[in-house]
C-alpha positions, 0 to 999 in steps of 0.5 A: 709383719715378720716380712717387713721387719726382716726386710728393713733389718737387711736394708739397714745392714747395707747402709753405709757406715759414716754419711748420710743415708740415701733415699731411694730418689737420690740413690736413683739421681747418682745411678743416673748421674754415674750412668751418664758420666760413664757414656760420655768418659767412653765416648770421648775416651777420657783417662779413668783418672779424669772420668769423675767416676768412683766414691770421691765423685758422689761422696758426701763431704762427710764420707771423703778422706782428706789427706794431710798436706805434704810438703813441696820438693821433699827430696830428703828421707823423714827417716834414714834406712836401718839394717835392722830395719830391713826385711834381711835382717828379720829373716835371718833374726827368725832363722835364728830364732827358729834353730834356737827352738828346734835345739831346745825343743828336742832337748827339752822334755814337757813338764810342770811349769817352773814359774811360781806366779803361772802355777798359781794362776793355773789353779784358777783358771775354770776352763777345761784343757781341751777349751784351755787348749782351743783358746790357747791355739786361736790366741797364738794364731791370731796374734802371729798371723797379725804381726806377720802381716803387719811386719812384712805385708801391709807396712811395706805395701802402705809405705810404699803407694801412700804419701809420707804424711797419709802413711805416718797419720793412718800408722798413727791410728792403726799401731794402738789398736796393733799393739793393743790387740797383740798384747791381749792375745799373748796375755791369753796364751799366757793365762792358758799355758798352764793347762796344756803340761805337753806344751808348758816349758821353760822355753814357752815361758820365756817365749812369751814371756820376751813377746809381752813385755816387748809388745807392752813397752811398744803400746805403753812408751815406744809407739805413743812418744814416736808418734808424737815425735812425728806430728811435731817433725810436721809441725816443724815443716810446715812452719818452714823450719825443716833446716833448724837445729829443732827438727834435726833434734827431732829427726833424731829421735824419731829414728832412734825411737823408731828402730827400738820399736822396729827392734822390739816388735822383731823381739815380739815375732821372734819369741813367736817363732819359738813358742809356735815351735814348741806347739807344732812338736807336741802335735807329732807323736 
């Protein structure tokens, strides 16, 4: 009986996630199907790209991504290239960022946090500085590592290799939870800070301090208005109207929006950048 459960539970953990789950006699049907349209793309030497094979071939309609419908001959940029939207810019933003900590923190000297509202959470807070510590340390490195990411390798990359309006919807979904995640994670550095006095500094708290606020004026007002601004630049399109004083108000904005959330989310890594220092120079003794 033990046998048969543990044997259905490993089954069902490798079902897929949306659709319909195959029985053993359709998942025998598509092996077979995938099996003979492989023999005859390699018998006939057809290009991968007209082989039928892959997950859009044998997906249920359930399972299929459907991109959003572009529009034809757009030559013209949805947003016009920024300097402090490039990769230059950042970099030398966290050069900066990083000189600034390296000088505060070998004039600075660890001590008791200055702040009354940090003092006072510090003496609620039921866990011990070695698990404090931990949390603090896991938080710090998943909410740097997730910005750093998101910053400079999968927006990049995706802004790249997808469709205009593929990458503006699939960003539409991804940048809630990003900045979500990314304030509860400095919210946890915060909360922890008081129980690590090597570590507690007025440049920490200031560090982190900037990284909030700027990463809960994204999730609240920035990134939910850009977007909205962005469905409307769409709707705008395909009703025809991309030459109307409407959509160039609206381009408008959307660039002005986007630059202050490009602007703050660098703000965000920047202040990272200086607490990060700051718990790298308490590791040297």
């Amino acid at each position: 009986m033990k046998s048969a459960l543990l044997v259905s539970g490993c089954f069902l953990l490798f079902q897929p996630m949306h659709g319909l789950v195959l029985v053993p006699r359709q998942a025998m049907s598509i092996n077979r199907s995938k099996q003979a349209v492989s023999y005859a793309a390699r018998r006939h030497r057809l290009p991968r790209d007209r082989r039928g094979v892959g997950p859009a071939a044998f997906a249920s309609p359930s399972r299929q991504f459907f991109t959003p419908k572009e529009v034809a001959n757009d030559d013209k940029p949805f947003i016009r290239p920024a300097l402090h939207n490039s990769n230059v810019f950042r970099l030398v933003a966290i050069l900066y960022a990083l000189l600034f900590a390296i000088y505060q923190g070998s004039a600075a000297a660890p001590g008791a946090s200055t702040n009354a509202f940090l003092n006072s959470m510090g003496r609620y807070l039921v866990l011990p500085p070695s698990a404090a510590a931990t949390v603090h340390l896991l938080s710090f490195s998943i909410w740097f590592g997730t910005v750093v990411y998101t910053t400079f390798v999968a927006g990049i990359t995706m802004f790249k290799n997808l469709p205009r309006r593929v990458f503006g919807t699939l960003q539409s979904k991804l940048f809630p939870l990003y900045f979500r995640l990314c304030s509860v994670m400095i919210g946890v550095q915060v909360l922890t800070l008081t129980a690590m006095p090597d570590v507690l500094s007025k440049t920490s708290e200031v560090s982190l301090a900037i990284a909030f606020v700027t990463t809960l004026f994204n999730l609240l007002y920035l990134e939910p208005k850009s977007t909205s601004v962005m469905f409307d630049r769409y709707q705008l399109e395909d009703d025809g109207k991309r030459d109307g004083e409407e959509y160039k108000a609206k381009a408008k904005s959307f660039g002005k929006l986007h630059g202050m959330s490009s602007l703050a989310n660098l703000a965000a890594l920047c202040g990272g950048v200086v607490h990060g220092v700051r718990l790298a120079s308490r590791l040297v003794v």
